[in-house]
C-alpha positions in Angstrom: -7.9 -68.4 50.6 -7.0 -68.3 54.2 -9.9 -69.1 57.1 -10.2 -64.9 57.8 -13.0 -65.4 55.1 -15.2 -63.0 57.0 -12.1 -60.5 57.0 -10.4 -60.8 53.7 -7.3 -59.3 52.7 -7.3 -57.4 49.4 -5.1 -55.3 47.7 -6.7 -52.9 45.4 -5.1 -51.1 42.4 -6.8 -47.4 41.1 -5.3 -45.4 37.7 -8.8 -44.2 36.3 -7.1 -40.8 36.1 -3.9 -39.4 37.3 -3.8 -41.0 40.6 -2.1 -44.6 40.9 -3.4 -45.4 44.1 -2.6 -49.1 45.7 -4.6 -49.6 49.0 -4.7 -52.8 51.3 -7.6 -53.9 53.5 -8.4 -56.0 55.4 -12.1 -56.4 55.9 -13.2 -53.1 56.1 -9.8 -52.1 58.6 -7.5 -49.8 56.0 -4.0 -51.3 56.5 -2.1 -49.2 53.7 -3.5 -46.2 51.7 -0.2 -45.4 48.9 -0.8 -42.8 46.0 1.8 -41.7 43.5 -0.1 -38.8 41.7 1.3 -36.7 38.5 -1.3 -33.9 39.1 2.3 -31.8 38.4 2.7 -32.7 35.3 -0.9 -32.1 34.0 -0.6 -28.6 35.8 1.1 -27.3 33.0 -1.7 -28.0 30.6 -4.4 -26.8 32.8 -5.7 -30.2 33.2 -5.2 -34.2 32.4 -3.7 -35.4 29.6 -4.6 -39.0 29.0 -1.0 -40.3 27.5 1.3 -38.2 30.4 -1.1 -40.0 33.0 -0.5 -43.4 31.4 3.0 -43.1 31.2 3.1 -42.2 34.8 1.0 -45.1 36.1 3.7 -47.4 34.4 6.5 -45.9 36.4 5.3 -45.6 39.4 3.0 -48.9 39.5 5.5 -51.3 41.0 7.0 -49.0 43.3 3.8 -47.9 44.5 2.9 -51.6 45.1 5.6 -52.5 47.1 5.0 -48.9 49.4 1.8 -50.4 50.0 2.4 -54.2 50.7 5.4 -52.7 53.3 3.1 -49.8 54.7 0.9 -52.7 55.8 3.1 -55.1 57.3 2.0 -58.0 54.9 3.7 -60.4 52.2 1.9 -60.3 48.8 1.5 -64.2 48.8 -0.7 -63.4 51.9 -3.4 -61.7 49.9 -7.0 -63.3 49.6 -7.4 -61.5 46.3 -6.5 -58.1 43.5 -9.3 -56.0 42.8 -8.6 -53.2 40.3 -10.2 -50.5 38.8 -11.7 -51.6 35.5 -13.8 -48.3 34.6 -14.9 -45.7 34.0 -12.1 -43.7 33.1 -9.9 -43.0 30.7 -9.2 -45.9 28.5 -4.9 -45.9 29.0 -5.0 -45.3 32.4 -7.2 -48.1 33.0 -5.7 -50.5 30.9 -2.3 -49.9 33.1 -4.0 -51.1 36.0 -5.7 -54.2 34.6 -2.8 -55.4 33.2 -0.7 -54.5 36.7 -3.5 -56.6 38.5 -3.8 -59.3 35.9 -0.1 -59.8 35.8 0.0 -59.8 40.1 -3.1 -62.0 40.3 -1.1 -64.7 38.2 1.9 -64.7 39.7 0.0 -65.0 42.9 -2.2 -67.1 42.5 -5.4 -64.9 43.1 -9.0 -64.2 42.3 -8.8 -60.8 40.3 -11.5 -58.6 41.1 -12.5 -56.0 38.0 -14.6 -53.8 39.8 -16.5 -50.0 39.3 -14.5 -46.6 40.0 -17.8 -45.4 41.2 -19.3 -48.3 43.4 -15.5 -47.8 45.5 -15.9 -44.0 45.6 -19.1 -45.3 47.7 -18.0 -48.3 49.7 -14.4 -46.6 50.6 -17.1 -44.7 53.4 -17.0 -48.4 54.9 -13.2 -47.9 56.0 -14.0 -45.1 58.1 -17.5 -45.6 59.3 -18.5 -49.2 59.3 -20.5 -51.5 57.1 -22.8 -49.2 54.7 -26.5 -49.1 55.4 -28.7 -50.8 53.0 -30.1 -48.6 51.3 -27.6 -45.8 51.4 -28.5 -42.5 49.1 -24.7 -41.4 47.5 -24.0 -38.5 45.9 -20.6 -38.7 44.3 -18.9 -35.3 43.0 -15.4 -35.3 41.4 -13.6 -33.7 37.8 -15.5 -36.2 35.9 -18.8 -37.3 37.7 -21.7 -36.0 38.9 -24.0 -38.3 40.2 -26.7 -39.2 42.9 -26.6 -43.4 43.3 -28.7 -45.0 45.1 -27.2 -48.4 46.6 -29.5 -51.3 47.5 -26.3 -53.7 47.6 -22.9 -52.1 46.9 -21.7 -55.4 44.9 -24.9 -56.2 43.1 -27.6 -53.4 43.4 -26.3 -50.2 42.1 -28.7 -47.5 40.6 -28.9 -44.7 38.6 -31.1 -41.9 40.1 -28.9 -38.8 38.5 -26.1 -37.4 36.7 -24.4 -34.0 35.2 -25.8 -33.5 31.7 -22.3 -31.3 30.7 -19.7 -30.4 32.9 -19.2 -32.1 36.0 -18.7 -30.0 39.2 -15.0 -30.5 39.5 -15.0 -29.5 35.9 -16.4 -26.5 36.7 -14.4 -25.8 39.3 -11.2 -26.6 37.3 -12.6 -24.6 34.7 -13.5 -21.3 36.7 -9.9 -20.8 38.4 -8.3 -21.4 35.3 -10.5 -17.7 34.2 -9.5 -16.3 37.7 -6.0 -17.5 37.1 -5.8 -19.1 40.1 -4.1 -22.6 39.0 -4.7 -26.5 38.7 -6.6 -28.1 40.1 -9.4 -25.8 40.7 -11.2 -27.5 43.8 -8.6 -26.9 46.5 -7.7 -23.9 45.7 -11.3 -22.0 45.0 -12.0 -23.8 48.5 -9.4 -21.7 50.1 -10.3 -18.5 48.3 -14.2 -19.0 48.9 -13.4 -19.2 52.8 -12.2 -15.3 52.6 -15.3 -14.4 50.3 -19.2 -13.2 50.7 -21.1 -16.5 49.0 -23.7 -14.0 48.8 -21.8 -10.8 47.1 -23.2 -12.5 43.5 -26.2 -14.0 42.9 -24.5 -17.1 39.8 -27.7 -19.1 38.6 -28.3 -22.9 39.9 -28.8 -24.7 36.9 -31.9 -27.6 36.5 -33.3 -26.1 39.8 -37.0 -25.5 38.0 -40.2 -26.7 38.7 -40.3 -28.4 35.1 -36.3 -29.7 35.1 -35.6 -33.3 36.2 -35.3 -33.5 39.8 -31.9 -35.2 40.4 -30.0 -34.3 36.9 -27.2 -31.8 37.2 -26.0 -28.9 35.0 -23.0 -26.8 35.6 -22.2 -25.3 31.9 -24.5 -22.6 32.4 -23.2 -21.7 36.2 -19.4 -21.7 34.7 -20.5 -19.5 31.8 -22.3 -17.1 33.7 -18.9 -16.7 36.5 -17.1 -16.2 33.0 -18.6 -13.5 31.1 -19.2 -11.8 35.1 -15.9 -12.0 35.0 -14.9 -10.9 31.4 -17.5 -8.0 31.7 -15.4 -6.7 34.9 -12.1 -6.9 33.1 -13.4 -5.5 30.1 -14.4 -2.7 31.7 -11.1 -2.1 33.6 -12.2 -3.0 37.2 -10.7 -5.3 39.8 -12.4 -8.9 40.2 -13.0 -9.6 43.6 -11.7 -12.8 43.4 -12.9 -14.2 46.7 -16.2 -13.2 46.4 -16.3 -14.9 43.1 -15.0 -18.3 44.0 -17.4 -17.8 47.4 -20.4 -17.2 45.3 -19.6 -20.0 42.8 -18.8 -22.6 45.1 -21.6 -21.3 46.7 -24.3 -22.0 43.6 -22.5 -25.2 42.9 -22.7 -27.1 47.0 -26.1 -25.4 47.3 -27.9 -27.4 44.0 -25.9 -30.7 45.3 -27.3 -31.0 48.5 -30.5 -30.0 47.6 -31.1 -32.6 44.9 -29.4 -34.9 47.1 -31.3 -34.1 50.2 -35.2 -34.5 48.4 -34.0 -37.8 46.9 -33.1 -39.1 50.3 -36.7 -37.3 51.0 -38.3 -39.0 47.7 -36.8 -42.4 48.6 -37.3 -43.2 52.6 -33.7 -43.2 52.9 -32.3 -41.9 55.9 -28.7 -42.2 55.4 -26.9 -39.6 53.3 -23.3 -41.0 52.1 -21.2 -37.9 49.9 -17.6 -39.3 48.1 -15.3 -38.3 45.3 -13.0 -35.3 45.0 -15.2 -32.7 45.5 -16.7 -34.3 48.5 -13.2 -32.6 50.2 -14.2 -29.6 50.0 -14.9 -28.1 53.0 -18.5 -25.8 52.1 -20.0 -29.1 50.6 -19.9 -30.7 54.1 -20.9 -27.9 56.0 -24.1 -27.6 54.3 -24.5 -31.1 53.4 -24.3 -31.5 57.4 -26.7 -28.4 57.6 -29.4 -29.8 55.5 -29.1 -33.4 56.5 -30.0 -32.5 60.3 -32.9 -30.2 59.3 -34.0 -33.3 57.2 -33.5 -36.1 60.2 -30.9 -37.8 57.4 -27.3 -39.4 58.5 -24.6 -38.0 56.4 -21.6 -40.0 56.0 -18.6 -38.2 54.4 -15.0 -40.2 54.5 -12.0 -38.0 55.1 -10.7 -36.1 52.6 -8.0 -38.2 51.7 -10.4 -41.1 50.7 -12.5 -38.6 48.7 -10.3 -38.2 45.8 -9.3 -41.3 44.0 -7.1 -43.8 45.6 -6.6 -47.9 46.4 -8.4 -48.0 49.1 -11.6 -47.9 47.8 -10.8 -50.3 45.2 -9.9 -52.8 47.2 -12.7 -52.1 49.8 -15.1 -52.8 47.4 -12.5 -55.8 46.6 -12.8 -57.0 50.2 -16.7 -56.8 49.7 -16.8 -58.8 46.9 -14.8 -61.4 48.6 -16.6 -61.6 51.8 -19.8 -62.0 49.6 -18.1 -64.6 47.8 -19.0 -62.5 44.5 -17.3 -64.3 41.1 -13.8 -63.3 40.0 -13.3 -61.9 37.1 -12.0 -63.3 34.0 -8.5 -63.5 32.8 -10.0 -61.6 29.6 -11.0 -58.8 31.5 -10.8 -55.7 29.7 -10.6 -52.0 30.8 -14.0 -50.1 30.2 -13.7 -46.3 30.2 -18.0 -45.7 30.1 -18.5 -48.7 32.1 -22.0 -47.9 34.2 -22.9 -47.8 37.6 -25.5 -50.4 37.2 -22.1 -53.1 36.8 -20.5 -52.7 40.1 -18.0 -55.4 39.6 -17.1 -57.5 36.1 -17.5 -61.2 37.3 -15.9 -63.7 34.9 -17.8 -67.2 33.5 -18.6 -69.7 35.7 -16.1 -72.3 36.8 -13.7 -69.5 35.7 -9.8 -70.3 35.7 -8.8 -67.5 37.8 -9.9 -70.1 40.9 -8.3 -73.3 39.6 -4.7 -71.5 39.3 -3.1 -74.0 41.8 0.8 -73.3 40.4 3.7 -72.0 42.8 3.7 -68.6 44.0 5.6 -67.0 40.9 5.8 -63.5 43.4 9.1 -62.9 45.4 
C-alpha cells in the first residue's frame, strides 16, 4: 500500500443488475465514474433478464475497466485495493464481477474488498458531500429495494429499521408505465409525465400508512393495483386516460409514504441528518418533498446527484476506499457472490492472516 493511507485509491467494480459500473476514488475525491449499461436490451422485455445482463457484464467488463483507470489518469498497479460488489443481486450478474475483481486483485497484487450493494448506495453520498455523519438515517429506493437503514458506522454498523414487504417502488413504477404504455424503465419516464400532471386529480391509496401498520415497512402492490384497475375501468369504459394526471397522482402516493416514514424515523431516532440514494432517489418529486419535509422537521437531507443514484462503481469503491482507510479485513480469495446478502454485512471480510495480504509476486497487470 502506498503512504496516502489516509487517502486510498480504490477501484470499485458494480454488476448487481444491468449496470457494469467501474468507479475510482481516491479517498472520498471521485476520479472516474464509467458505466456500460444494457438497459436496451432488457427494454424489449419490459424489464431485466438475469442471463442478457450477465452476458453483457462479460463483454463490456474489461473495456469498461480500462475507460475507468484512463478517465482517471492512474496505472492499475497504482491502486491500494478492488472492492466489488458481492450482493445483493442477482446471482450471475454478481458472480461476473467477483470473478472480474478476484482475477484483477491477483494479478495486482491487491486486497479485494467484497462489499454490500446497499451500504455503497449509502456511502457513494460521501463523494459529493463529505464524510457521512454518524449516525445518518438512509432511505434507499430503487427497482429492487425499498428500505430505511439506519447507519451507526457505514463499514461495521449497518441496521435494518425497514423494507418493502412486495413490490419495491421502482417496481412499481416500472410496472405502472408498462399499463400506461409508456416504456422501460418506468422511473424516468413517469417523472417527466408527472411534471405536466395534477398529483392531486386522483386520490391512489398510501399503503401501511395506518395507525396499527408497522411504522417504517413499505407496501406498493396495493398502490400499483389500484392505478391498474383505475386505469382498466377508464379503458373499459371507452374513455381517454389522462395519463399525466395518472403518473402525477401515483408518483405522488408513492414520494409522499417515503418521506413520511423516513422523516418520523429520523424523528423516532434523534437523528438529524437525512441521507436519500438509489435509483429512484433521481427523481425529481422525491427531492422536492424530501427537502420540503426535512426543513419543516429541522433534518439535513443529503441526496447525491442523480448520476450516483442509480447503480454504478463509484459507490463501490467508496465504500472500498472506507474500508481501506479503516483498515477493515480483505476479503478472502473464496469469496462468493451472495444475491440476499443483508444490510447487517456491509462488507465480507476474509479469515485472519488471510492470503490476499501476503501476495508479494510481480505485478502480473500490463
Amino acid at each position: 500500500m502506498t503512504d496516502s493511507r489516509d487517502e486510498p485509491l480504490v477501484l470499485g467494480i458494480e454488476t448487481s443488475c444491468d449496470e457494469t459500473g467501474v468507479g475510482i476514488v481516491r479517498g472520498t475525491t471521485l476520479l472516474a465514474d464509467a458505466v456500460a449499461s444494457s438497459v436496451d436490451e432488457h427494454a424489449r422485455f419490459g424489464g431485466v433478464v438475469p442471463e442478457v445482463a450477465s452476458r453483457a457484464h462479460l463483454e463490456a467488463m474489461v473495456p469498461t475497466i480500462d475507460r475507468a483507470l484512463k478517465e482517471a489518469g492512474v496505472s492499475a498497479k497504482d491502486l491500494d485495493g478492488i472492492a466489488v460488489t458481492a450482493g445483493p443481486g442477482l446471482a450471475g450478474a454478481l458472480l461476473v464481477g467477483v470473478s472480474a475483481a478476484k482475477a484483477y486483485a491477483y494479478a495486482l497484487g491487491k486486497p479485494l474488498y467484497g462489499v454490500n450493494h446497499l451500504a455503497s448506495h449509502i456511502c457513494v453520498d460521501q463523494l459529493e458531500h463529505g464524510p457521512l455523519p454518524e449516525p445518518t438515517m438512509a432511505l434507499l429506493v430503487s427497482g429492487g429495494h425499498s428500505s430505511l437503514l439506519l447507519s451507526e458506522d457505514i463499514t461495521s454498523d449497518v441496521r435494518p429499521m425497514g423494507a418493502t414487504i412486495d413490490d419495491a417502488a421502482g417496481e412499481a413504477f416500472d410496472k405502472i408505465a408498462r399499463v400506461l404504455n409508456l416504456g422501460f424503465p418506468g422511473g424516468p419516464v413517469i417523472d417527466r409525465y408527472a411534471k405536466e400532471g395534477d398529483p392531486q386529480a386522483i386520490a391512489f391509496p398510501r399503503g401501511l400508512t395506518g395507525p396499527r401498520d408497522p411504522a417504517y415497512d413499505f407496501s406498493f402492490s396495493g398502490l400499483k393495483t389500484a392505478v391498474a384497475r383505475w386505469i382498466e375501468a377508464r379503458r373499459a369504459a371507452g374513455e381517454e386516460v389522462p395519463v399525466r394526471d395518472v403518473a402525477a397522482s401515483f408518483q405522488e402516493a408513492v414520494v409522499d409514504v417515503l418521506t413520511r416514514k423516513a422523516v418520523r424515523a429520523c424523528k423516532d431516532e434523534g437523528v438529524d441528518h437525512l441521507m436519500i440514494g438509489g435509483g429512484v432517489a433521481a427523481n425529481s418529486r422525491l427531492r422536492a418533498l424530501a427537502q420540503e419535509r426535512c426543513e419543516a422537521a429541522g433534518i439535513r437531507l443529503r441526496v447525491p446527484r442523480p448520476k450516483l443514484c442509480t447503480d454504478n462503481g463509484a459507490m463501490v469503491a467508496a465504500l472500498g476506499a472506507e474500508m481501506v482507510a479503516r483498515n477493515r479485513a480483505a476479503s478472502s480469495w473464496d469469496l462468493s457472490a451472495d444475491s440476499s446478502l443483508p444490510v447487517t454485512d456491509p462488507h465480507v471480510p476474509g479469515h485472519d492472516h488471510d492470503h490476499v495480504h501476503e501476495v508479494s509476486k510481480e505485478n502480473l497487470y500490463s
